[in-house]
One Martini backbone bead per residue (centre of mass of N, CA, C, O) as a GRO file, in nm:
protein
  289
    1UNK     BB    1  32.850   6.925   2.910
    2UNK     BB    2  32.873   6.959   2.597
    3UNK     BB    3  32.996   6.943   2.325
    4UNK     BB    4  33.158   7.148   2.113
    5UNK     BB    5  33.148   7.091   1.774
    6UNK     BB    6  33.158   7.130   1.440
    7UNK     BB    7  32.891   7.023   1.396
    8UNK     BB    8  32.723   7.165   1.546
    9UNK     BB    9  32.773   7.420   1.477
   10UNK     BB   10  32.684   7.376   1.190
   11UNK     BB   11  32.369   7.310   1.255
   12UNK     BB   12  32.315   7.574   1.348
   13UNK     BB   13  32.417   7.706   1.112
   14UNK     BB   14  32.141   7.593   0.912
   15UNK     BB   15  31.907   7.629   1.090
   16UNK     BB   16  31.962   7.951   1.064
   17UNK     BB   17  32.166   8.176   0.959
   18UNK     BB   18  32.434   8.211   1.122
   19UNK     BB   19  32.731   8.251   1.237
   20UNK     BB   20  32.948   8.065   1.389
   21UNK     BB   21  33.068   8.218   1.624
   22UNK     BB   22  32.724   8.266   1.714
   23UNK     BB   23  32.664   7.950   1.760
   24UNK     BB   24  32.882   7.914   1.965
   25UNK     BB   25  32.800   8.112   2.177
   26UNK     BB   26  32.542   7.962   2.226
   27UNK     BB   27  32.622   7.667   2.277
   28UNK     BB   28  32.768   7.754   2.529
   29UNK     BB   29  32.567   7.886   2.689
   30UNK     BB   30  32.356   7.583   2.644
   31UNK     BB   31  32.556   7.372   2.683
   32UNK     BB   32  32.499   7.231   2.393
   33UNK     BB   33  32.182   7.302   2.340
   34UNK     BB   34  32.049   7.349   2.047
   35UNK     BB   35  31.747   7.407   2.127
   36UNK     BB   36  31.864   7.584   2.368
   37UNK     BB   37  32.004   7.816   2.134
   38UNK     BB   38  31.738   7.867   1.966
   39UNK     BB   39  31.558   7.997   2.156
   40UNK     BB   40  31.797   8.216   2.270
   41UNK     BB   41  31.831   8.327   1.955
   42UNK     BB   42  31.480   8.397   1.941
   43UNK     BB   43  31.467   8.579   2.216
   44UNK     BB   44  31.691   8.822   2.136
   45UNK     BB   45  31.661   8.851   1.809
   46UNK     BB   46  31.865   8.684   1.595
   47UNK     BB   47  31.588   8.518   1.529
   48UNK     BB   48  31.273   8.416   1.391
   49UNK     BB   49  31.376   8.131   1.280
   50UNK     BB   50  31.424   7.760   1.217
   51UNK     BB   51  31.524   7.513   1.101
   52UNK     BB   52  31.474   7.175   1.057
   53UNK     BB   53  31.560   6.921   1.166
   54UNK     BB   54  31.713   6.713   0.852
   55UNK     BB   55  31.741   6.917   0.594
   56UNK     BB   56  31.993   6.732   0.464
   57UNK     BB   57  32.110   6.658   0.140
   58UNK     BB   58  32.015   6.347   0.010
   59UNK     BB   59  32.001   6.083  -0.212
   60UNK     BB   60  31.716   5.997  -0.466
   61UNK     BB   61  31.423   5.829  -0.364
   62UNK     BB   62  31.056   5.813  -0.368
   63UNK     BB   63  30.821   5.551  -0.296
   64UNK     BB   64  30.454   5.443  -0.413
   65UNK     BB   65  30.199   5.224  -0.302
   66UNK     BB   66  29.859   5.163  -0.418
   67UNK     BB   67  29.628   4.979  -0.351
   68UNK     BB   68  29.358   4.901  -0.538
   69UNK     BB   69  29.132   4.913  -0.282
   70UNK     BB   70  29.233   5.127  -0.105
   71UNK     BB   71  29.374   5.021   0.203
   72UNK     BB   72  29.690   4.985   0.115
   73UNK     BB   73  30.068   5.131   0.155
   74UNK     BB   74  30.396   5.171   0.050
   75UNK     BB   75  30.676   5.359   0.162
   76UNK     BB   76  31.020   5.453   0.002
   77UNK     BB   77  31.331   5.461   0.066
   78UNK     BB   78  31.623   5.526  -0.187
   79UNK     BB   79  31.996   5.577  -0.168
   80UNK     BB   80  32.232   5.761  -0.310
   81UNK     BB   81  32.488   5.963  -0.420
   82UNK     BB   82  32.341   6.091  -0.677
   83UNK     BB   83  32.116   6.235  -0.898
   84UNK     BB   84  32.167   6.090  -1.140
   85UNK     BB   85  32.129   5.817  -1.058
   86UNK     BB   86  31.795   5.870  -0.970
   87UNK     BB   87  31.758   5.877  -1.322
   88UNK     BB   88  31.852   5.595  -1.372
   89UNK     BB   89  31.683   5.320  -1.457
   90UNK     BB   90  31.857   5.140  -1.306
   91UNK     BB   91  31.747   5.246  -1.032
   92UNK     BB   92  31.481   5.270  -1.085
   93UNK     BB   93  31.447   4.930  -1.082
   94UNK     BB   94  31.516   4.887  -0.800
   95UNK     BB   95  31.319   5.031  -0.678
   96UNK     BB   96  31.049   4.904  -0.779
   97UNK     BB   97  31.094   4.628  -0.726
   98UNK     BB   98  31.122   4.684  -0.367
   99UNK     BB   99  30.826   4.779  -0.376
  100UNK     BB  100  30.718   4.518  -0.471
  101UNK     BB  101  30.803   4.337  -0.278
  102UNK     BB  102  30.702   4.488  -0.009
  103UNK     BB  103  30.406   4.457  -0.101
  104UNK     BB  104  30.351   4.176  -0.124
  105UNK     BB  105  30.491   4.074   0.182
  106UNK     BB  106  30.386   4.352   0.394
  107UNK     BB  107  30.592   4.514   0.482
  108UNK     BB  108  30.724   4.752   0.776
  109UNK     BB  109  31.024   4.674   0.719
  110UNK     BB  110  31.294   4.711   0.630
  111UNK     BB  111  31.526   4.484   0.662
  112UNK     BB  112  31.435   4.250   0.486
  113UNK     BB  113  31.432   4.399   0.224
  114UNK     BB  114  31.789   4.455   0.263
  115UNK     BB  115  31.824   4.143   0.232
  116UNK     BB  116  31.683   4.061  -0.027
  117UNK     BB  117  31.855   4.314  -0.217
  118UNK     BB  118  32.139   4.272  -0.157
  119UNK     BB  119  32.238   4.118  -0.467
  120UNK     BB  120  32.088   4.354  -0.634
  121UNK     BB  121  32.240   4.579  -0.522
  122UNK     BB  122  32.561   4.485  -0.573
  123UNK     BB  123  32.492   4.473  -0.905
  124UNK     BB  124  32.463   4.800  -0.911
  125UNK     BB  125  32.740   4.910  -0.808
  126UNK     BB  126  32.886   4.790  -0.942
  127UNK     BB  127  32.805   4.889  -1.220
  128UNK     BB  128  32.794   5.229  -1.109
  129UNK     BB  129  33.005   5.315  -0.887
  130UNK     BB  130  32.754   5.371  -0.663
  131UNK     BB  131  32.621   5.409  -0.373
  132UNK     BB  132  32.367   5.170  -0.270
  133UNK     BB  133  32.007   5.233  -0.025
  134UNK     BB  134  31.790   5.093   0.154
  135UNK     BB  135  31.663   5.318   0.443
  136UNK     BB  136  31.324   5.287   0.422
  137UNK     BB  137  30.967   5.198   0.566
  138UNK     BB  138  30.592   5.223   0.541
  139UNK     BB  139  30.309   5.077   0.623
  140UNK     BB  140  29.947   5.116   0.543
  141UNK     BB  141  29.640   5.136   0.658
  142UNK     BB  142  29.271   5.123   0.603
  143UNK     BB  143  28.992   5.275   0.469
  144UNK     BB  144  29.165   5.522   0.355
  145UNK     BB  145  29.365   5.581   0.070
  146UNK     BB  146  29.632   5.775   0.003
  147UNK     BB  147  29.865   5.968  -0.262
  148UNK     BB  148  30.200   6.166  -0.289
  149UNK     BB  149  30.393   6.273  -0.537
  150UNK     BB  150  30.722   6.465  -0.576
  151UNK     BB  151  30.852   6.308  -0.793
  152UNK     BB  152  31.144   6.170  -0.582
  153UNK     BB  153  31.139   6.350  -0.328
  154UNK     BB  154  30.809   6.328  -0.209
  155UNK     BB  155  30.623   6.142   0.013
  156UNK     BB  156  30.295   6.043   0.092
  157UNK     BB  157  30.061   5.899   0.333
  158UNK     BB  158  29.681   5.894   0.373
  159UNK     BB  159  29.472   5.815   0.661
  160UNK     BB  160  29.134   5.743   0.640
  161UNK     BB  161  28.755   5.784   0.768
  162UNK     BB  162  28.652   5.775   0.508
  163UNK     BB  163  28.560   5.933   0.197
  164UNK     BB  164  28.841   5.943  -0.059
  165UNK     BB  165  29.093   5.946  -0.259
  166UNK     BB  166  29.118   6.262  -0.314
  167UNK     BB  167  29.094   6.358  -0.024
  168UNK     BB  168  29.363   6.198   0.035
  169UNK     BB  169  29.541   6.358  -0.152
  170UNK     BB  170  29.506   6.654  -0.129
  171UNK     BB  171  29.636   6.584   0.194
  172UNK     BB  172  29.886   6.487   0.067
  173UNK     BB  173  29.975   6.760  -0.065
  174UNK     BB  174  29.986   6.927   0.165
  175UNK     BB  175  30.201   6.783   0.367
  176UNK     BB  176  30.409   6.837   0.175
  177UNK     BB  177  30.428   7.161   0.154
  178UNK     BB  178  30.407   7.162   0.474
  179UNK     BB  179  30.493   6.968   0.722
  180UNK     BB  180  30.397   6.846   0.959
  181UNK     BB  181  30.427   6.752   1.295
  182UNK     BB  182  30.120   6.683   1.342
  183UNK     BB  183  29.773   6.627   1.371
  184UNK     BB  184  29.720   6.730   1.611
  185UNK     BB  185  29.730   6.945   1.894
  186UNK     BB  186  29.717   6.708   2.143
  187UNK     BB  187  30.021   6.627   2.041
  188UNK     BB  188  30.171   6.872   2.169
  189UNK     BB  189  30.355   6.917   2.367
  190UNK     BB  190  30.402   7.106   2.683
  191UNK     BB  191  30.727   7.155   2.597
  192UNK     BB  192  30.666   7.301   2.340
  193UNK     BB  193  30.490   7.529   2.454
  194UNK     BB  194  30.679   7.614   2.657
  195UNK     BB  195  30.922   7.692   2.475
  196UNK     BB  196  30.685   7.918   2.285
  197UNK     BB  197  30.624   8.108   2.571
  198UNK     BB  198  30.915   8.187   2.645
  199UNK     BB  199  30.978   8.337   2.369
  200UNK     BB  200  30.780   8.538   2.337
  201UNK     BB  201  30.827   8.665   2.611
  202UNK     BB  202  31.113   8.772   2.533
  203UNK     BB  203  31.042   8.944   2.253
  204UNK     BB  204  30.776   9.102   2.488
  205UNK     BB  205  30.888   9.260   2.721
  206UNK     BB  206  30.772   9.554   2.617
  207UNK     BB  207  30.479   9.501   2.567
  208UNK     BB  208  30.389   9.363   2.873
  209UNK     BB  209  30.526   9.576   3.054
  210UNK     BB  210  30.226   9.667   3.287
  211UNK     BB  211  30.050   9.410   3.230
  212UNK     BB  212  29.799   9.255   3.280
  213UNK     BB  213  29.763   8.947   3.295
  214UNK     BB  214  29.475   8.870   3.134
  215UNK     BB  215  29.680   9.033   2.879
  216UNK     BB  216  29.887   8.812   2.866
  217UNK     BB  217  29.732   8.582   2.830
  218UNK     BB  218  29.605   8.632   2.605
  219UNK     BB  219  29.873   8.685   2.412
  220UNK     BB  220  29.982   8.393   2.421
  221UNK     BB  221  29.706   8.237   2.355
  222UNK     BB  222  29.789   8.299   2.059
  223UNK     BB  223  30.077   8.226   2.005
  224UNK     BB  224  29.989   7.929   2.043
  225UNK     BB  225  29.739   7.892   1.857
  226UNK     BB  226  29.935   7.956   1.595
  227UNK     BB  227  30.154   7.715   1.654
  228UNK     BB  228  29.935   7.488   1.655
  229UNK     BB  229  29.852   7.576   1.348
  230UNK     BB  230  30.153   7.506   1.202
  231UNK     BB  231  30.178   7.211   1.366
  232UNK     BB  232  29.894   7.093   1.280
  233UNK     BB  233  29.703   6.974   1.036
  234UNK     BB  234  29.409   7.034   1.126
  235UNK     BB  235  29.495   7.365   1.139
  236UNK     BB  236  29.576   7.389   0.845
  237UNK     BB  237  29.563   7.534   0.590
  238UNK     BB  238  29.489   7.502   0.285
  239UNK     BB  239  29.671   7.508  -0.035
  240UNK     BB  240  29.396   7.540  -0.205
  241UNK     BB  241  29.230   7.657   0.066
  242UNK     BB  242  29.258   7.930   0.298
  243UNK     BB  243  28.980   7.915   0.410
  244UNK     BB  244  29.044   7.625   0.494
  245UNK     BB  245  29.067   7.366   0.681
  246UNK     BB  246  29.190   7.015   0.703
  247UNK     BB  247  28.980   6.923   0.889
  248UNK     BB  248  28.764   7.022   0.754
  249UNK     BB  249  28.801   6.931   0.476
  250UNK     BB  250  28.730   6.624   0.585
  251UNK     BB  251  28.451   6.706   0.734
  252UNK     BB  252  28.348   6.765   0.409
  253UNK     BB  253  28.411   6.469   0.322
  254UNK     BB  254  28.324   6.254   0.551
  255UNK     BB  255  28.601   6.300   0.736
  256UNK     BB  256  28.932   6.131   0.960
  257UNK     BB  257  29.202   6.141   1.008
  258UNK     BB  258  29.474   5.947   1.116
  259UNK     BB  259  29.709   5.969   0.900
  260UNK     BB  260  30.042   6.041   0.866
  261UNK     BB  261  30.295   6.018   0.611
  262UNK     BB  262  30.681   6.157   0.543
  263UNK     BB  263  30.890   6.156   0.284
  264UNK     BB  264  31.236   6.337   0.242
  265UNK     BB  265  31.558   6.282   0.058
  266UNK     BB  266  31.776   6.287   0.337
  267UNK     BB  267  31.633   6.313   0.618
  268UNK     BB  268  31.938   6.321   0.860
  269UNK     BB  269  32.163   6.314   0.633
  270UNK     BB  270  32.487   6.371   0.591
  271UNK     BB  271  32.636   6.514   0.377
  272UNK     BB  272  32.929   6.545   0.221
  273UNK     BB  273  33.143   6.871   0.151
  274UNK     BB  274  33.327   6.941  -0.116
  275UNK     BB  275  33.619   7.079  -0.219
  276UNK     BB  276  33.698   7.207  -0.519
  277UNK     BB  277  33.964   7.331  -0.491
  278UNK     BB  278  34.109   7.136  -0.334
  279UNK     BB  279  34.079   6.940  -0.521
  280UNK     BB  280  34.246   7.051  -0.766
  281UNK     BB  281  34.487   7.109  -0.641
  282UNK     BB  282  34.559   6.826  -0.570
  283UNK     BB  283  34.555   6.695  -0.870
  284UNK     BB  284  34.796   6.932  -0.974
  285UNK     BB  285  35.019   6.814  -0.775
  286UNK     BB  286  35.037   6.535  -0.821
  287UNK     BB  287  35.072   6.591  -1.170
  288UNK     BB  288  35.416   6.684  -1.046
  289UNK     BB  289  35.529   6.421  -0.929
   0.00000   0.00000   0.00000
């Protein structure tokens, strides 16, 4: 049995929006397994839905380059101590550098990224008095690129096989605003599906029970189809017109999907969260001293 901790506590209470009390004794209950902690509290019937794992804020911005004949581009996430330095020129100045320097040398990993521009990196640090990283990096290729900025805080890259650079933005516009887990249905776990159709069978036990298999089996099958749905990208309603999925709209602009990335500014990251009371009253104390 894992450790019940006070942060495992606190990610379950931040991605269900349950109190301490009831998220510890989920834990309890599920050994230490936050996700079938989640599943359990979900088949009870104490939450309809979990936020996703990494949602968890930290600063900075992403950055996207692509070339100029949509071949090929690279999306990189730099992080702040807080929002006003990602807002501030030196800091935009840093990321665009390393962005440049990233897509010139072809880079497809941070490591040598964040070797180069250490000295670049320390000498803003010490400038604005607040810890700045280079994070990750991603670069892709393909027959068609496109890519999605939404400010300085979600960025998407999407390699399509046909279609054009407008219809791979679009599709990264998309993914931004949805977030899919997978790119296809055929993506998602036999594991995932299965804790799926468990959490259903739990919720609808008293509407299943005492019907035939074959009618309980249509019913699983639709819950699943619709998990399906919400999970993998060519199965999601398009945000621009939602008559349509986005598997379809990329094969009727003439194109198939191949890959999507989406970087999310801080996904991951556990930010401390300060005591604005306790800073004062320390500072207060400290004061009389």
């Amino acid at each position: 049995m894992a450790e019940i901790t006070a942060a495992l506590v606190k990610e379950l209470r931040e991605r269900t929006g349950e109190g301490m009390m009831d998220c510890k004794k989920a834990l309890t209950k599920a050994g230490g397994d936050i996700e079938k902690a989640i599943d359990d509290m979900r088949a009870s019937g104490a939450i309809k839905a979990a936020k996703k794992a990494g949602n968890i804020a930290a600063e900075g911005a992403i950055a996207v380059k692509v070339a100029e004949d949509g071949k090929s581009a690279v999306i990189l996430e730099v992080n702040s101590q807080t929002d006003f330095l990602a807002l501030q020129d030196d800091f935009k100045n840093f990321v665009n550098e390393s962005l440049e320097k990233a897509f010139a040398d072809q880079l497809t990993d941070a490591a040598p990224l964040i070797a180069a521009q250490e000295t670049a990196r320390e000498a803003l640090v010490a400038k604005v008095g607040e810890n700045v990283n280079i994070r990750r990096l991603a670069r892709v290729e393909g027959d068609v690129v496109g890519a999605y900025l939404h400010g300085n805080k979600i960025g998407v890259v999407v390699v399509l096989n046909g279609g054009d650079a407008d219809l791979a933005k679009d599709i990264a516009m998309h993914v931004a605003a949805s977030n899919p887990e997978f790119l296809l249905p055929s993506e998602v776990s036999a594991e995932a599906i299965a804790r799926e159709k468990a959490v259903f069978m739990s919720l609808n036990e008293d509407k299943i029970k005492g019907k035939p298999a074959e009618i309980v089996e249509k019913m699983v099958g639709g819950r699943i189809q619709k998990f399906l749905a919400e999970a993998s990208l060519v199965e999601q309603a398009f945000v621009k017109d939602p008559e349509i999925k986005v598997g379809a709209l990329a094969k009727k602009g003439g194109a198939e999907i191949v890959s999507f990335t989406r970087f999310q500014v801080g996904e991951g990251i556990e930010k401390p969260v300060d005591n604005f009371a306790e800073e004062v009253a320390a500072q207060l104390a400290a004061s009389k001293q």
